[in-house]
C-alpha positions as CSV (number, residue, x, y, z in Angstrom):
1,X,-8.4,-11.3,-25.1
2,X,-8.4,-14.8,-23.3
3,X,-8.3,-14.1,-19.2
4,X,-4.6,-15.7,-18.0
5,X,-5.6,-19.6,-16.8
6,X,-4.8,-18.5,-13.1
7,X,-7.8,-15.7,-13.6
8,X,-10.6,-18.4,-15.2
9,X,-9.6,-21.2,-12.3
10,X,-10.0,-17.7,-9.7
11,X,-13.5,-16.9,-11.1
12,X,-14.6,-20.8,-11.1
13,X,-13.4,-21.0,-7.4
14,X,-15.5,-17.7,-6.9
15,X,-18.2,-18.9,-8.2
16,X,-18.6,-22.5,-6.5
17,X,-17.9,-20.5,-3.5
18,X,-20.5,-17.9,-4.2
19,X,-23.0,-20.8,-4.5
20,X,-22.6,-22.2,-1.1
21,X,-22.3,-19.1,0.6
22,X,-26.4,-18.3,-0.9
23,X,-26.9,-21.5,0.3
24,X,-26.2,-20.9,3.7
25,X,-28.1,-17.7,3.8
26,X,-25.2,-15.0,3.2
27,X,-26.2,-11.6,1.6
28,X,-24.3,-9.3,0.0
29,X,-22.1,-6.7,1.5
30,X,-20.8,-3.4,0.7
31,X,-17.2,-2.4,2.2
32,X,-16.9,1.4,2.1
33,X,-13.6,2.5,1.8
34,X,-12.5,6.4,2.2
35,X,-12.8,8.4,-1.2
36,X,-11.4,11.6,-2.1
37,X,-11.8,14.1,-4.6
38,X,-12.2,17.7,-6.0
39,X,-15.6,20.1,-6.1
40,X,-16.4,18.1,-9.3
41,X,-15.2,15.1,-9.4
42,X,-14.8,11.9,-6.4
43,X,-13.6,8.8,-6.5
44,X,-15.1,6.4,-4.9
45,X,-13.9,3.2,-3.3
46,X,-15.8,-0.2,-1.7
47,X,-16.0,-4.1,-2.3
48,X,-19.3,-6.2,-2.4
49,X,-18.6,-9.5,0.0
50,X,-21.2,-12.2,0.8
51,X,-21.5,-12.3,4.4
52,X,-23.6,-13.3,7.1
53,X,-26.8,-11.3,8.0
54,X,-24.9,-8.8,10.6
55,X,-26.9,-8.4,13.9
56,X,-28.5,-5.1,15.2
57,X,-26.2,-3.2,17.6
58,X,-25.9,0.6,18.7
59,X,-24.5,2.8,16.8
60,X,-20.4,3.5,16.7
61,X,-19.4,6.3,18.4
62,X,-16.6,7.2,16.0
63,X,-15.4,10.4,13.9
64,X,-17.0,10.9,10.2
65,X,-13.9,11.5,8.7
66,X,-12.8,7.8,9.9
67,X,-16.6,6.1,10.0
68,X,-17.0,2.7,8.0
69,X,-19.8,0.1,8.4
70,X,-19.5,-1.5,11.4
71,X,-20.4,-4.8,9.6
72,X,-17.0,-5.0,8.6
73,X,-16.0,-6.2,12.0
74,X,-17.3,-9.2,10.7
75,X,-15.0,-9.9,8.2
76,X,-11.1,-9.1,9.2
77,X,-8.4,-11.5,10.2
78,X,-8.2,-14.5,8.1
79,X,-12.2,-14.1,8.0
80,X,-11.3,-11.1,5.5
81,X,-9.0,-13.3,3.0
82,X,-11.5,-16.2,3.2
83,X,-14.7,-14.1,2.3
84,X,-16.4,-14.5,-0.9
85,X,-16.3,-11.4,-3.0
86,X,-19.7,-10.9,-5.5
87,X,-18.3,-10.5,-9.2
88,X,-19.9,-8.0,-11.8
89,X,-22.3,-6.6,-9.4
90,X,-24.0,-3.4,-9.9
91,X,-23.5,-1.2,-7.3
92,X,-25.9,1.9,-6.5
93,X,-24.1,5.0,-5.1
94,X,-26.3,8.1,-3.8
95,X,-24.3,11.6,-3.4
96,X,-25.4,15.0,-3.2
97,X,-29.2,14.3,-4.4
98,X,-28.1,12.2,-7.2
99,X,-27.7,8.6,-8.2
100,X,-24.8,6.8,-10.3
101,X,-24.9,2.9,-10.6
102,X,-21.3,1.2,-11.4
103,X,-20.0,-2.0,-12.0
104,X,-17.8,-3.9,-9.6
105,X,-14.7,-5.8,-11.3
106,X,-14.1,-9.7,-11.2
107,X,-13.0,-9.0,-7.1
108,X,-16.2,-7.4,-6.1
109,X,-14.1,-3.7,-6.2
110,X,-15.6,-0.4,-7.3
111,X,-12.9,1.9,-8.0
112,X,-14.1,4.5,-10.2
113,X,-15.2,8.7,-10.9
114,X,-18.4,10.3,-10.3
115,X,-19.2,13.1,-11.7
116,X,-20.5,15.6,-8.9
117,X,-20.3,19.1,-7.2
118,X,-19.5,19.3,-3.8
119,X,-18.1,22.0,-2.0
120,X,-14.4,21.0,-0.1
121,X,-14.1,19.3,3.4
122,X,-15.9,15.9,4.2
123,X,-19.1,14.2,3.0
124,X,-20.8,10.9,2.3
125,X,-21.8,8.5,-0.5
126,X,-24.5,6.3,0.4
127,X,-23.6,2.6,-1.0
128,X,-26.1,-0.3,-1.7
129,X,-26.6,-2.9,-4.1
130,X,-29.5,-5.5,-5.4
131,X,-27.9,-9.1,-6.6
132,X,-30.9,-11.8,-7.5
133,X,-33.2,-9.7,-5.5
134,X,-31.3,-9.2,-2.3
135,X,-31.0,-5.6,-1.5
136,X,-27.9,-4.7,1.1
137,X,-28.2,-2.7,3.9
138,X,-27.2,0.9,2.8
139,X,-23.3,2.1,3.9
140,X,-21.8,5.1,4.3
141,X,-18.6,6.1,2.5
142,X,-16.8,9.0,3.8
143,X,-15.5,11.4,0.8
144,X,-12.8,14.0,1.6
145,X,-13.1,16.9,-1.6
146,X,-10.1,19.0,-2.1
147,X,-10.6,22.5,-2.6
148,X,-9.0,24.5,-6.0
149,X,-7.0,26.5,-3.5
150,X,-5.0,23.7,-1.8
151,X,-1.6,23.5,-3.1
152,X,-0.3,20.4,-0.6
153,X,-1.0,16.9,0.0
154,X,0.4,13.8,2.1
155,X,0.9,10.6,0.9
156,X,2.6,8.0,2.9
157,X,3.4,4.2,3.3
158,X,2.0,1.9,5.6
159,X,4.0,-1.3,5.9
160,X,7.1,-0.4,8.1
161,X,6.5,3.4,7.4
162,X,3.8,4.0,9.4
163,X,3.4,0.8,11.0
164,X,6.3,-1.2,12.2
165,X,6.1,-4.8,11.1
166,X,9.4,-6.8,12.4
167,X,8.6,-9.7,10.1
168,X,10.4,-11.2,7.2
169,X,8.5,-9.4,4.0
170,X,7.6,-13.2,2.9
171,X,5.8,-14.0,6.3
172,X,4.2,-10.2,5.8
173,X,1.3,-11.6,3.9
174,X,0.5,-14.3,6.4
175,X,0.8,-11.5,9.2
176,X,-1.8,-9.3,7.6
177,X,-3.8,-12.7,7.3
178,X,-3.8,-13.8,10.7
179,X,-3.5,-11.2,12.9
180,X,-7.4,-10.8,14.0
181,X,-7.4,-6.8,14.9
182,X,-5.2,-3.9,15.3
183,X,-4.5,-3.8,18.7
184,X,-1.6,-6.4,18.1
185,X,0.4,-4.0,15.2
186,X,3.2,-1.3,16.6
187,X,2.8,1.9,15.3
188,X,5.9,3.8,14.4
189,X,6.9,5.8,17.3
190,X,6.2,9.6,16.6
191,X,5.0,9.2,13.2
192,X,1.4,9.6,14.0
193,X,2.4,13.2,15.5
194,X,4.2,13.8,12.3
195,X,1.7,13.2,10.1
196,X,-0.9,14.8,12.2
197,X,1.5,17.9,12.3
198,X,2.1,17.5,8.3
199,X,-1.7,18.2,8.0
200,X,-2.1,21.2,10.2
201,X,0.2,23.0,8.8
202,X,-1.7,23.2,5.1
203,X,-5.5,23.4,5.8
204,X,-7.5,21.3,3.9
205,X,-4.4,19.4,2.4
206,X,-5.6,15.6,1.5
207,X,-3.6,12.7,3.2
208,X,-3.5,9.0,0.9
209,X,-2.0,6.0,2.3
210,X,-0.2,4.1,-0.4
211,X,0.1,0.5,0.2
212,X,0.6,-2.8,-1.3
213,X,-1.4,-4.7,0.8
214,X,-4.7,-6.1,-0.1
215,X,-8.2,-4.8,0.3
216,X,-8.9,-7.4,2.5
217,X,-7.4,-5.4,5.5
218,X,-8.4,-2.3,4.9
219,X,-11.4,-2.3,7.8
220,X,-8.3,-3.2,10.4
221,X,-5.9,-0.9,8.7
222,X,-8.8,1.6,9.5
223,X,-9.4,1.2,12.8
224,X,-5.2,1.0,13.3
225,X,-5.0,4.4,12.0
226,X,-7.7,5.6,13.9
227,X,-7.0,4.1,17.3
228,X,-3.3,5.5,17.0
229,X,-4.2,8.6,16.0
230,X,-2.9,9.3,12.6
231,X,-4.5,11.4,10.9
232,X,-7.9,10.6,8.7
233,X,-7.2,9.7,5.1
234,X,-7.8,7.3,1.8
235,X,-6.4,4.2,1.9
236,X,-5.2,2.9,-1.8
237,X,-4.9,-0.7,-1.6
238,X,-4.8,-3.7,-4.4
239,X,-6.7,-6.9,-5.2
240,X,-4.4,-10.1,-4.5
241,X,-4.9,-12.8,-6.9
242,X,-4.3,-13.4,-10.8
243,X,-5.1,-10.7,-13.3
244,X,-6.1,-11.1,-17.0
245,X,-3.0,-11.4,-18.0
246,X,-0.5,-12.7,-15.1
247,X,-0.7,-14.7,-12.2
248,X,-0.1,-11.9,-9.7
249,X,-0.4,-8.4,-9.5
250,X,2.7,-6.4,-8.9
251,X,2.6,-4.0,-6.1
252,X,5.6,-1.5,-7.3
253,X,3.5,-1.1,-10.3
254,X,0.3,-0.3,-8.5
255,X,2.1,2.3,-6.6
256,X,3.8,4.0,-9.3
257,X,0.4,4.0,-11.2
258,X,-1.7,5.8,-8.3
259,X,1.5,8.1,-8.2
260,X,0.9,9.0,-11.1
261,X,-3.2,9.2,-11.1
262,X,-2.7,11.8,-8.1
263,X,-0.5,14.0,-9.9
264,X,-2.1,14.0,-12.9
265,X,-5.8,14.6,-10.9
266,X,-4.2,17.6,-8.3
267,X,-2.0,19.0,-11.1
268,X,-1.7,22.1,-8.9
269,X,-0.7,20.2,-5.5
270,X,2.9,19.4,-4.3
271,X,3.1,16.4,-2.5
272,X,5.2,15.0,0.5
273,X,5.9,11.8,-0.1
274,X,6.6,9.3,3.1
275,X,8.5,6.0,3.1
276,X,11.1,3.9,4.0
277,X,14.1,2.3,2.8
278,X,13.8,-1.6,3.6
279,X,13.0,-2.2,-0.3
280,X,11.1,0.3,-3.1
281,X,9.9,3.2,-1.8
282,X,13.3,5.1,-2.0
283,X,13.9,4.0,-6.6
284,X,9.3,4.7,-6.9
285,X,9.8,8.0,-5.3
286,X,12.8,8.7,-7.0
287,X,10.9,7.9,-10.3
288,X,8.4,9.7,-9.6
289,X,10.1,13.2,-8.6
290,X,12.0,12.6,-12.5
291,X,8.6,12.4,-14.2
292,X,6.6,15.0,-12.0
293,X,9.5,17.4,-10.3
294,X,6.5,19.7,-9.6
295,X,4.5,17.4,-8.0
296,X,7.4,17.0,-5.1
297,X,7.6,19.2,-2.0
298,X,9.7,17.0,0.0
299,X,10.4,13.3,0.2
300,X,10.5,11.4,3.7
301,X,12.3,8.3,4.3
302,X,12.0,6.6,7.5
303,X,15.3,4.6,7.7
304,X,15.3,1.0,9.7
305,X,17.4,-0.7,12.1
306,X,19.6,-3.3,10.6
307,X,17.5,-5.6,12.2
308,X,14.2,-4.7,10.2
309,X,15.9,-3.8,7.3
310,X,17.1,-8.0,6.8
311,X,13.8,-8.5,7.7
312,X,12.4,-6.3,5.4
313,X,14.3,-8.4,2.7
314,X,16.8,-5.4,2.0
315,X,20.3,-6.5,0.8
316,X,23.2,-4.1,0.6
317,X,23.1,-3.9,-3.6
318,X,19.5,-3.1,-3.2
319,X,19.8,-0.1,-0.9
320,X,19.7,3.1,-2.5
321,X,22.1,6.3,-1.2
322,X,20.7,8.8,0.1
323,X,20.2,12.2,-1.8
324,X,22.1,15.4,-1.2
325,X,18.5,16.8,-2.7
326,X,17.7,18.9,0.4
327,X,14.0,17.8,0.0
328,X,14.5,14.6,0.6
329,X,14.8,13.8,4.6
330,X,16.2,10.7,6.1
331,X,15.1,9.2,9.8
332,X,14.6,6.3,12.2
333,X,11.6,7.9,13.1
334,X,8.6,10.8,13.9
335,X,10.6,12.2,15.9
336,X,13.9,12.7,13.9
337,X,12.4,13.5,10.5
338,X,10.6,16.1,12.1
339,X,14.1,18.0,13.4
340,X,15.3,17.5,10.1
341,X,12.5,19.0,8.5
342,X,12.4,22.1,10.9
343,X,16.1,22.5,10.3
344,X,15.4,23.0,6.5
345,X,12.4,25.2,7.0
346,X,9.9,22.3,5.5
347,X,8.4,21.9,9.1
């Protein structure tokens, strides 16, 4: 099938790009991103970037279960957008004594299943890859495997869920763009200690943050999370630009779809699902509870001020009611969702 005209103009642009950058000296780059799994199977996430040679430095003095190559401090802000990602490269990863080798897409992502058995709780992959004789620097992504015996999991928003935003949803991109590290993004007040309490209370349950943004901010996302205590997780992101078939990629859709992909992979696991109601998250969770009710344990929804819900691009038609389902929970923040919960004996 011919690639949509936006894709082939995309991968020309890469391309010219890709050239200059070797010019200049840039090598390539692997991005780990947080994988999960089960004891044989993980999934394993990361992006090939050309980037400048990165200078020594000590190490990080960081938690595995957050750790990502420090080289990606390099490449955040609008640095991250700008970056030149290395198409159809084959990238090497090294788990548990054995070697895969996997093909990146036309964005420079690996998203895709090894085949391995590892025993639950947090490991490593190793990451590298060779591109006309240029070997990268080995990364570390961390892995969290999910034992047989866990029957809960977390997954939860970012945008205005977890993070509080106060921007128009069309300046949102530009915000993720520009902003050049975390310290300048609000975090929700007492969701952090939510979350955190979420996961204490089901040992070993896995915790997936489900966003639309791109994979461009996932090092600052990251280090967000991390710095504000939320609890350690995978981060499920998209690609921006054209696709083969369409000029861009639709972020309900890729939410629904890794919906779907996590119940379908943790058949056994009821999940409490974390959102808010400026625009989709209440009608994809909804959907979701119709087509998996077994995959539901409770359903979250952090509700804005009328302030950030105009900013969030919300009109009154496009609001949904809220349930008289007893699992699904409405706030304005940690704080209050947790009292709801506790009242109904979720908490």
């Amino acid at each position: 099938m011919m690639m949509h005209r936006a894709a082939r103009i995309e991968d020309w642009l890469h391309g010219t790009r890709e050239g200059f950058a070797r010019k200049r000296g840039y090598l390539p780059t692997v991005i780990p991103y947080t994988g999960y799994g089960s004891t044989g199977w993980v999934r394993i996430l990361c992006r090939v970037l050309l980037a400048k040679p990165a200078r020594p430095r000590k190490p990080a003095s960081t938690r595995l279960r957050w750790r990502s190559d420090r080289r990606d401090a390099g490449i955040r802000g609008w640095r991250s957008f700008t970056s030149v990602p290395v198409n159809d490269v084959t990238v090497t990863i090294e788990i548990n004594g054995q070697v895969h080798r996997v093909q990146a897409d036309r964005g420079g992502v690996v998203d895709t299943v090894v085949r391995v058995s590892l025993a639950p709780g947090w490991h490593v992959a190793r990451l590298h890859t060779e591109v006309h004789a240029d070997a990268s620097t080995p990364v570390e992504a961390p892995l969290f495997i999910v034992a047989p015996t866990v029957h809960h999991g977390i997954i939860s928003d970012v945008d205005d869920t977890v993070m509080v935003t106060t921007l128009p949803r069309p300046l949102l991109a530009a915000w993720n763009t520009f902003v050049l590290d975390e310290h300048a993004r609000v975090p929700t007040p007492g969701m952090a200690v939510l979350l955190d309490r979420l996961a204490a209370t089901a040992e070993g349950a896995p915790m997936v943050y489900l966003s639309t943004g791109a994979w461009n901010v996932a090092p600052t996302l990251t280090r967000f999370l991390s710095r504000n205590l939320y609890p350690a997780g995978a981060l499920l992101l998209t690609d921006w630009g054209p696709t083969h078939d369409r000029w861009f990629r639709s972020g309900q859709e890729h939410k629904r779809a890794n919906l779907r992909r996590l119940a379908q992979e943790f058949p056994e696991i009821r999940w409490i699902l974390i959102g808010d109601d400026g625009q989709h998250d209440e009608a994809i969770y909804s959907e979701f509870q119709r087509d998996f009710p077994g995959s539901v344990e409770a359903v979250l929804i952090r509700q804005l001020s009328p302030s950030e819900a105009v900013l969030a691009g919300r009109r009154a038609k496009d609001a949904v009611d809220e349930k008289h389902d007893p699992r699904w929970v409405y706030g304005p923040d940690g704080s209050s969702l947790a009292a709801r919960l506790a009242e109904q004996g979720l908490l």
